[in-house]
C-alpha positions in Angstrom: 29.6 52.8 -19.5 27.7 56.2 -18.9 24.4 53.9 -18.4 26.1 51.9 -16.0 26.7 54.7 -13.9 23.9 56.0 -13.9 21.5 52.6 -13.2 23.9 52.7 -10.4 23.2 56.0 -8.9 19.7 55.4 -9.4 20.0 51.9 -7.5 21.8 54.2 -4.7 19.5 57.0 -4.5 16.5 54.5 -4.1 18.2 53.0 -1.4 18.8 55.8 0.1 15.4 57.2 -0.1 14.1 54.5 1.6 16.9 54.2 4.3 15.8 58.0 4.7 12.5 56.5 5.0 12.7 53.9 7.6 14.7 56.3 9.8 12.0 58.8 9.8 9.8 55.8 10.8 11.9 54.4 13.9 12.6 58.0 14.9 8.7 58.6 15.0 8.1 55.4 16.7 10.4 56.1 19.3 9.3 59.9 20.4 5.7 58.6 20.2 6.6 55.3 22.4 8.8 58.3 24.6 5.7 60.5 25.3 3.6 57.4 25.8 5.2 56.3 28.5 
């Protein structure tokens, strides 16, 4: 049961990590598209 937890949480954290990640990305792609312009 314990494992199962924590395979879960990891599962989570990745996805969150690269949730965090993809954020970042569209949020740099928009200021640089913003002073671009």
């Amino acid at each position: 049961l314990l494992s199962a937890v924590l395979a879960r949480t990891n599962e989570n954290d990745v996805f969150l990590k690269l949730f965090i990640k993809i954020n970042i990305k569209i949020k740099k792609d928009l200021t640089f598209r913003r002073t671009r312009v």
